[in-house]
Structures are given as C-alpha cells and as structure tokens.
C-alpha positions in Angstrom: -4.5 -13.2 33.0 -5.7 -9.8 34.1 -5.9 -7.4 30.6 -6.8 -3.8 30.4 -7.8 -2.8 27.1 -7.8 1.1 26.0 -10.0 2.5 23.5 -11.0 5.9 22.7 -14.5 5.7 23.2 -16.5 2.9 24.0 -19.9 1.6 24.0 -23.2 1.8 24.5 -22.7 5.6 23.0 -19.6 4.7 20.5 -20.2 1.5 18.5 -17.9 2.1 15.3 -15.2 -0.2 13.9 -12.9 0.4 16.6 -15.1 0.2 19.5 -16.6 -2.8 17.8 -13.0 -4.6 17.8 -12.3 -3.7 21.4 -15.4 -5.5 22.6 -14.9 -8.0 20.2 -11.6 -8.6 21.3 -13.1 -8.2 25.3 -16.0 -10.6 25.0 -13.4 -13.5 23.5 -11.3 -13.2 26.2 -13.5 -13.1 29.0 -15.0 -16.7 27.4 -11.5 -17.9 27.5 -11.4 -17.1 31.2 -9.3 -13.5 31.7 -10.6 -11.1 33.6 -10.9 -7.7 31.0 -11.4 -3.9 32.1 -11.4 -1.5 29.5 -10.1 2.4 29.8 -11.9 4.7 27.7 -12.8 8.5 26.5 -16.2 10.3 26.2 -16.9 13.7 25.5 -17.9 15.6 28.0 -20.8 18.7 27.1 -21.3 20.1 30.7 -18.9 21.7 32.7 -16.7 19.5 35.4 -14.0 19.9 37.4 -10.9 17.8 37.4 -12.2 15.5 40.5 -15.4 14.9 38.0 -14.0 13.8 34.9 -13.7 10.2 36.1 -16.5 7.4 36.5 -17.2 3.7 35.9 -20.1 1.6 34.9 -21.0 -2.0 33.4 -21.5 -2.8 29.9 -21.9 -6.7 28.9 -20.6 -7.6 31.6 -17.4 -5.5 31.9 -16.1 -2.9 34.3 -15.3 0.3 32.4 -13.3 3.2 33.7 -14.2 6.5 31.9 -12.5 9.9 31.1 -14.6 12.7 30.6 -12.9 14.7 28.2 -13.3 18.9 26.4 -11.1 20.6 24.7 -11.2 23.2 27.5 -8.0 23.6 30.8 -8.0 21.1 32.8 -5.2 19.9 35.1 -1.6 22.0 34.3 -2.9 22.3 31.1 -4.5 25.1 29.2 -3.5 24.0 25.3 -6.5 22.6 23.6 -3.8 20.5 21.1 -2.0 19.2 24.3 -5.1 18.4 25.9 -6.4 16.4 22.7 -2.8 14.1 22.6 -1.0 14.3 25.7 -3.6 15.0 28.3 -1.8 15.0 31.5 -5.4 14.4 34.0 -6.0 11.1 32.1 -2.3 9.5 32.2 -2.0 10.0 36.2 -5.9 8.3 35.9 -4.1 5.8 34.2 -1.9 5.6 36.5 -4.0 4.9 39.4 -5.8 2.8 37.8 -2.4 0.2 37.2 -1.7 0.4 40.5 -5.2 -0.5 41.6 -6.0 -3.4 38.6 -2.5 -4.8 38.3 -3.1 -5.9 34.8 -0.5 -8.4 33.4 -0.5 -6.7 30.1 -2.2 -3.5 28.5 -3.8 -3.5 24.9 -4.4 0.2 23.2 -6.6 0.4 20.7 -6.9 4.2 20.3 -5.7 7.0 22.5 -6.8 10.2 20.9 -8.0 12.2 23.8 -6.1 10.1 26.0 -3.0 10.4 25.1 0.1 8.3 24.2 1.3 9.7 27.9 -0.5 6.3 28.9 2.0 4.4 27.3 5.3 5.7 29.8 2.7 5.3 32.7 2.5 1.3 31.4 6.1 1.3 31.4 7.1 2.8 34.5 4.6 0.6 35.8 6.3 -2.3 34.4 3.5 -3.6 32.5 3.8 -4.8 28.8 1.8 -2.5 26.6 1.0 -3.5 23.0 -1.2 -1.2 20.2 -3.3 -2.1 17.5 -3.8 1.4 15.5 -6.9 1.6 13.8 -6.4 4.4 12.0 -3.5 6.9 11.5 -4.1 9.4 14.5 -0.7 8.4 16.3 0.8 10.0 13.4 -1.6 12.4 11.8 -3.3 14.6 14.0 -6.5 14.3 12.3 -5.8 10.1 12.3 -7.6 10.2 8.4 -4.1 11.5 6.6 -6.6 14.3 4.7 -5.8 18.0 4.1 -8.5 20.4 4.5 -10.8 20.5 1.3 -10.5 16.5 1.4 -6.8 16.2 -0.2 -5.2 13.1 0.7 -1.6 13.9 2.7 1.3 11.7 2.5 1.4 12.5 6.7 3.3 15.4 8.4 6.1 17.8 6.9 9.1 18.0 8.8 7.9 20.9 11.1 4.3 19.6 10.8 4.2 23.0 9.1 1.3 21.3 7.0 -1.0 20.5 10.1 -0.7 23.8 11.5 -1.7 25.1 7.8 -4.7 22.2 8.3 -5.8 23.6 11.6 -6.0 26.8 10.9 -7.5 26.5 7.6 -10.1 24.3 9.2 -11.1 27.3 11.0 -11.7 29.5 7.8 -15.2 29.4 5.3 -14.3 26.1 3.1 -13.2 28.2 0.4 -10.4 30.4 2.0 -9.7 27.0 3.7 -8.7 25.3 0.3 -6.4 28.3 -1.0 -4.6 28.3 2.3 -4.2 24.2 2.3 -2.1 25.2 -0.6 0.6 26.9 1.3 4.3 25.1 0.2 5.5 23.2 3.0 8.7 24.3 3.0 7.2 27.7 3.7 4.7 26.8 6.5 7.9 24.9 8.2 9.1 27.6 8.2 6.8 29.5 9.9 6.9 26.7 12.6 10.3 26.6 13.1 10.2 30.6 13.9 7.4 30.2 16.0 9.0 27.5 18.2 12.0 29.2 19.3 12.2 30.9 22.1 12.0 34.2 21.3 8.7 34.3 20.7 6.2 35.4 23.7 4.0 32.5 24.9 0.9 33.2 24.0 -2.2 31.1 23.0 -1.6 30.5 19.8 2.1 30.0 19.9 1.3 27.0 22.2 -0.9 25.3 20.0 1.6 25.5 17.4 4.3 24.8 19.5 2.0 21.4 20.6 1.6 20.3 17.4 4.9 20.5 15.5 6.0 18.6 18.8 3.2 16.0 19.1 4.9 13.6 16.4 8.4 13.2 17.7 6.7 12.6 21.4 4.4 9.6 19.9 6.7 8.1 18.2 8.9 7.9 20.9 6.6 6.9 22.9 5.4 4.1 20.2 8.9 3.2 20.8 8.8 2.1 24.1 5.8 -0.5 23.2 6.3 -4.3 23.5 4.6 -4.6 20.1 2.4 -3.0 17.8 -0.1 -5.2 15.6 -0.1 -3.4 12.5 -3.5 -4.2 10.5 -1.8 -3.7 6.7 0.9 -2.3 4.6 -0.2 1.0 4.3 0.2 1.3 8.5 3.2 -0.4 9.1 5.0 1.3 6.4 4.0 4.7 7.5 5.1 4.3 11.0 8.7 2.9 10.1 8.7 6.2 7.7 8.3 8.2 11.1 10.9 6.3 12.4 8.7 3.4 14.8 11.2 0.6 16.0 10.5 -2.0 12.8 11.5 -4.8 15.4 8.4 -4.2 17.5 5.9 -4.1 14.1 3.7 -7.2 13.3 1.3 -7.2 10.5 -2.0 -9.0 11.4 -5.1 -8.3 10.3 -8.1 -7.8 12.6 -10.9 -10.1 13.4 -14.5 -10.0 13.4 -17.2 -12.0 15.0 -18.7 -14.8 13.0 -20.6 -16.7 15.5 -23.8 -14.8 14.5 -25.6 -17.1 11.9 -24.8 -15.5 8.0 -28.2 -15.3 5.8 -27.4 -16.4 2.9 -28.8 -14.7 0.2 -28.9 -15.4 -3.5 -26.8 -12.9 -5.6 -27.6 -14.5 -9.2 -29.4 -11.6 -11.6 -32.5 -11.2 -11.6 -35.8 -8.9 -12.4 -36.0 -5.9 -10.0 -33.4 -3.4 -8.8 -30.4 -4.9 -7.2 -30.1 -3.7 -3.4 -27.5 -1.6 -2.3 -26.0 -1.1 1.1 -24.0 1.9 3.0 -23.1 0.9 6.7 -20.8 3.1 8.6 -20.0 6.3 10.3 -22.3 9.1 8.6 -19.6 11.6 8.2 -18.1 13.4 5.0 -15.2 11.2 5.0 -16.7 7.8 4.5 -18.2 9.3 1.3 -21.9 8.5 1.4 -22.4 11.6 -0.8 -20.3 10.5 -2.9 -22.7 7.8 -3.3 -26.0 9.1 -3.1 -24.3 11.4 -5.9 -23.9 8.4 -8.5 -27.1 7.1 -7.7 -29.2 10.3 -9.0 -27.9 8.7 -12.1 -29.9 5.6 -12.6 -33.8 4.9 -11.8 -35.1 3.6 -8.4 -36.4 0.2 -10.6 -32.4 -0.3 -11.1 -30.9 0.5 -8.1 -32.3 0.6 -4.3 -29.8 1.9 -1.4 -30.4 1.5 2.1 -28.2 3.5 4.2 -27.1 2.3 8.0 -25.6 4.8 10.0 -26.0 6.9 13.5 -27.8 10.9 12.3 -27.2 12.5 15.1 -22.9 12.8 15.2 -22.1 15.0 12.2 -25.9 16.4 11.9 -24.9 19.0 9.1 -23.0 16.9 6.6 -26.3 14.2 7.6 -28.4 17.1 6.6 -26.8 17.2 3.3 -27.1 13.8 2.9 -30.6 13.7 3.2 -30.5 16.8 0.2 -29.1 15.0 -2.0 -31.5 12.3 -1.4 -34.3 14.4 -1.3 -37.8 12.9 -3.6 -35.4 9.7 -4.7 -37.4 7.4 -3.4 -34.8 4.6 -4.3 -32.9 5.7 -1.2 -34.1 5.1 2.6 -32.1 5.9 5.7 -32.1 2.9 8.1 -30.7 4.1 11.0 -28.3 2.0 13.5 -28.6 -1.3 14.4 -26.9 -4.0 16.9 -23.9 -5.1 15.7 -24.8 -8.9 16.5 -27.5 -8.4 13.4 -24.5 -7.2 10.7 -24.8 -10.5 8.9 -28.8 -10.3 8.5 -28.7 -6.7 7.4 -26.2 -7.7 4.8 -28.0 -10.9 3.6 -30.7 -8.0 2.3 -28.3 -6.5 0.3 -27.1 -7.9 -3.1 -23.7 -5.6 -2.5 -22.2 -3.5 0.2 -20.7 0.4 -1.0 -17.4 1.5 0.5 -16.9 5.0 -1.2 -14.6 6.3 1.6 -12.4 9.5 0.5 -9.8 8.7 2.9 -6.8 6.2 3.3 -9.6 3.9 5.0 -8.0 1.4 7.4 -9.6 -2.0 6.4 -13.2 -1.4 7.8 -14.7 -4.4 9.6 -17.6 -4.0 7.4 -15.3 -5.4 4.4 -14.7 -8.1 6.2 -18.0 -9.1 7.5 -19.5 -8.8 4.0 -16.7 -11.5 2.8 -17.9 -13.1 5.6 -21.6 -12.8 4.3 -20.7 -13.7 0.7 -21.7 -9.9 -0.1 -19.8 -8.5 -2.8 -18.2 -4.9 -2.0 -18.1 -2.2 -4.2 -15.2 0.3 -2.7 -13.0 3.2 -3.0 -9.5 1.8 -4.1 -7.4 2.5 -1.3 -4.6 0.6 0.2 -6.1 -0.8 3.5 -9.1 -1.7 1.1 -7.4 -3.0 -1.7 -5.1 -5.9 0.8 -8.9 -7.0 1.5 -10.5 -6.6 -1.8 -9.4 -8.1 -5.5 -10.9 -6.0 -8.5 -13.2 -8.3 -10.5 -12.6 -11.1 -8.1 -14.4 -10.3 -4.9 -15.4 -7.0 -5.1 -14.9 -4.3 -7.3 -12.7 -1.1 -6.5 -12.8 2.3 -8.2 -11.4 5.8 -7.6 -11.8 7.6 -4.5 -14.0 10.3 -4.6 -15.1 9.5 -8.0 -18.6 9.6 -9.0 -18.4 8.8 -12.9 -16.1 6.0 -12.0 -18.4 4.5 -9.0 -21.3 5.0 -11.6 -19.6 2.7 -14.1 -19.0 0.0 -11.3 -22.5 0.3 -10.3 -23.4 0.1 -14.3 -21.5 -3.2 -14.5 -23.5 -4.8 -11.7 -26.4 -4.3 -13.7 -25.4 -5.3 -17.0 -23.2 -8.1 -16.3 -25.4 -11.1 -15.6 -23.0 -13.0 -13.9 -20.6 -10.8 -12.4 -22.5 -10.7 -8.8 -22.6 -14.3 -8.4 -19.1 -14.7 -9.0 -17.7 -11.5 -7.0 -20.0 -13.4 -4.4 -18.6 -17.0 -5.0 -15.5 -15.5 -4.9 -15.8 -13.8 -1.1 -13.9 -16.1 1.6 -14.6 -16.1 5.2 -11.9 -13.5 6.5 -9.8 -14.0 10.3 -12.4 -14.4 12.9 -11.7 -12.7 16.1 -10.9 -15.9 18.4 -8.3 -16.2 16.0 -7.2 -12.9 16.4 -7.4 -12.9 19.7 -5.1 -16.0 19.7 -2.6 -14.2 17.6 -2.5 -11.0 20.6 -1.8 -13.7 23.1 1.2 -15.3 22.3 2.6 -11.9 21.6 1.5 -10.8 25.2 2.8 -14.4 26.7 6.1 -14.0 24.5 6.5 -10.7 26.7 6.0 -12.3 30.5 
C-alpha cells in the first residue's frame, strides 16, 4: 500500500508529540512493508517566491515533500488568516503531488499552515483521506481552546466574534489584551456579522475578519468529506460533533507510542534524598513549566530536584522567563532536548514526571510513555489528561494553573511513604504504536 501522511511540521527541526506520532506511525508501516511519503510545513524566515516554497529531502529513510510557509502573499492570496488555514499554493502542491505518488490512502495529522483545502484535493482525487487531530486547531484557530490572558474557551461564538476579539487582543500590551478578552460575545458577533456584509469596503482588516468568522464552517465541512477521523478522547470527539462533524465518520482511539526502546526500571519506593522531578515538552507558556518552577521556590533543593527537557530556542522570551524564575535555585537544571528513542532512560532518572499544562492538553505522548516507564505523573486535571490518568491511582491530577494546589501534590509525594510506589505499581503499559497502526489499517482497508 502506498500511504501519504500529512503533518504540520516534521522532523529533524520539529520533534514534538505530533511529529513524534507521525514518524511513529511512518517507521511501523514501512517495517510492515508500505511504502510511506510524508507532506509537511516549515517556516520559512527568508524571502521566496512561489516557485521556491517547495523542496524534498530524506529523513530515516523517508522521502519528504516540504512547504515553505510565512504569513506574507503568496499565490492569489494576500490575507495572512487565509494563508495560515486555507493556503491555496500548498493544496494545488498537494495536488501534484497525488497525481505524481498515487497514494492508496492519505493520513492528516495536522494541517495548520496547510490547510484543510488538502482534504477536497484528496477527494477529487479519489483517494480516501482520514485525520487524527492532535490538538484542536481544526476548530480553534489557535488549536489550544485558550483566550488571550490564558482563559480556557469553550471554542468559537457563533460569528467567531470571540477569535477576532482573541486576535486582536493578542496584538495589544497583555494588559489591554485581558480587558478586551472580556468583550460579551454577543457584542463582538456582532461586530462580525456587520463587518462581513457586503457593504463594507474590502480592506485589510475586513479580510482578516471576514477569513476568520468563515474559517470554521469551511473546516468542518471539509472534515465532512473525510472517510474517518480517529478521535484520540472524549473531549475531541465531543467538540467536533458540537460543530456539527458527521458523528458516523468519528472513531475514538487513542494514540500509540513506541515501546520497543528498552524501559529502565527504576525504583520508586521512598527514600533519603530529594525525590527527582521531570518536565519534558514544548518550552512554551502553555504547557505551564512556570507554573512549576513557581511551586518549587516553595520547598528546598534537599526535597525536591527538577530537571527540565525541552528545545530553548522556539519561544526564547517566555524561556527567558523560565530561566528567572529559576534563577540561584540550584535544585533546578535545564537539560535541553534529547532523541526521542532515549524517552524511557530519561524517565527511569526521574521518580515522577510534571504535566502542569494550562490548556485543554490533548493526551501528551509523554503521559503515556511514563505509564509505560512505571513513572508516576503529576498533571494538570484536564480532560485529555484525566482519560489517561486516575487521581491517587496512577498519577496524581490537580488544578490547572494552580500553584498552591500543585504544591500540595508535590507535598504528598514527600510525605506519603508509599504513595510513589503504588502510583508507580499502579502505571500499565498504554497502546503501542504497532497496535495503533493496526487499528488505522483496517479503517483504511474498510475504505478500498
């Protein structure tokens, strides 16, 4: 079987969750004996011109087509919005590229950038398209379901007067942004609905508003035309039949991980010396490492250590602040990045993993590779989170954002002689990703 996976961005640059699935999922099916190409997004700093935007190159072992991407006019297409969701120069890529591969079936795993336009090209082409989303992007233009100032949002008002409040507020110093985040929706749709008919002149910012209080109606119908879409949780499938996704083509499956790389097993009974704590993911404000370095100025370095994994150089201001708040602690030490074949050995030197994300997360692989490790998680009590995680059984889960409440998880760790042994006892070994990739194919053979 020929398969052309999609993904965002890819690596060697890109190597979170996402990216890690998509090669996950790649690498399994090329040992099974399909041949794999993979479509994918990178931002581009210099300037190009259309003819440009578009190369290829090898990465373990698999031919990768790339769209070089800005939020600048290319193509017929000068809105920045448009650009980012329905870029017109990547779907006729696309295109091409079906005509040339022939794939038997099409996988997206994130189009942001892209575009759900990739989705009719599929079609028209004739070729049965499935989607795994990995976070909420097809329905929230920010794919994290957070207002600015970090309020959690139930998803788009029915103008998406709310994400035009978001974007421009997200222009504006943080604390203008917050007061404006406050605008009723009723009022901002408003706004919206005034601004998209045709009375009003063209201009730049009209399109950009007129892009966005249209992009969700155009994704979802789009979603629509899909063969299937592998829904990780609740939380994901529920909010896409709320915006009005076919139900019939939702399946709820969680994702896989690798676990052919050998788990270090590590004792996790109490003992003299501080326990080891461990942050591994995407260094930016929303997966709440501040939120943890926060808690920790609350105990001493011989209680607590924390090592924290994660790429400095994408969000380098909020990193900056990071490394603030950490600043003469010398319980804390920044660990960088590291291959994702060695996940297991970097958690068998923790005695627990921290999740504090402020968002809706989506299930982080990282959960499940530290079940997988035996490696109790301390997280944010979310719903993608919480279908992975039991309170007091295999991890424990406290309130986003929250540093008192992390503080008093982190205090029970210490106190509780036997609670880490049996959160770790406790940890099964979750879906691994031969399994999962199992579960893709008989959907994709169900459609030929």
């Amino acid at each position: 079987m020929k398969v052309l996976l999609t993904v965002h961005q890819f690596f060697p640059e890109f190597s979170a969750g996402t990216e890690v699935l998509t090669l996950s999922v790649a690498r399994v099916l090329q040992a099974l004996g399909h041949e794999v190409r993979v479509f994918t997004g990178y931002p581009a700093t210099e300037a190009l011109a259309d003819s440009e935007r578009f190369d290829q190159y090898r990465y373990d072992s698999i031919l990768v087509d790339r769209f070089r991407h800005a939020y600048v006019p290319m193509g017929d297409q000068t809105s920045k919005i448009e650009i980012g969701c329905d870029n017109h120069l990547a779907a006729d890529f696309f295109g091409h590229l079906l005509e040339e591969f022939r794939p038997d079936v099409v996988h997206f795993f994130h189009l942001n950038r892209l575009g759900t336009g990739l989705i009719e090209k599929a079609v028209a082409a004739g070729v049965p398209a499935y989607y795994t989303p990995t976070d909420f992007w097809s329905i929230c233009p920010t794919g994290q379901l957070l207002r600015c100032g970090g309020r959690t949002c139930a998803g788009p008002s029915k103008e998406a007067g709310n994400c035009v409040v978001h974007f421009a507020a997200s222009q504006l110093p943080e604390r203008i942004g917050r007061l404006m985040s406050a605008v009723p929706d009723v009022f901002s749709d408003t706004v919206v609905r005034i601004v998209r008919s045709s009375r009003i002149p063209a201009g730049s910012v009209v399109r950009e508003v007129r892009a966005l209080s249209g992009r969700l109606e155009r994704n979802v119908r789009r979603l629509n035309l899909l063969q299937g879409i592998i829904a990780p949780n609740r939380m994901i499938e529920t909010l896409l039949t709320r915006y009005g996704v076919r139900p019939d083509i939702l399946v709820r499956s969680s994702y896989g991980i690798n676990l052919e790389p050998p788990v270090v097993v590590r004792d996790r009974a109490r003992r003299e010396g501080p326990l080891v704590l461990g942050f591994v993911g995407t260094l930016a404000s929303h997966k709440g490492c501040h939120v943890l370095l926060e808690a920790l100025q609350r105990f001493s370095a011989r209680d607590l250590q924390l090592r924290i994994y994660g790429k400095q150089t994408d969000f380098p201001d909020y990193v900056a602040g990071l490394h603030r708040l950490a600043d003469g602690n010398e319980a804390v030490k920044f660990c960088g990045t590291f291959a994702n074949e060695d996940i297991f050995t970097v958690l068998g030197g923790l005695d627990a993993l921290v999740v504090p994300s402020v968002w809706n997360e989506n299930t982080p692989l990282v959960v499940y590779s530290a079940q997988a490790a035996g490696c109790p998680v301390v997280a944010s009590d979310v719903p993608g989170i919480a279908e992975a995680v039991t309170h007091d059984f295999n991890g424990l889960l406290f309130e986003p954002g929250s540093v008192s409440d992390l503080e008093s998880a982190l205090k029970r760790l210490l106190v509780e002689d036997e609670l880490l042994a049996r959160l770790a006892t406790n940890s099964s070994p979750p879906k691994s990703v031969s399994v999962y990739v199992d579960e893709l194919l008989q959907k994709w053979n169900s459609s030929m």
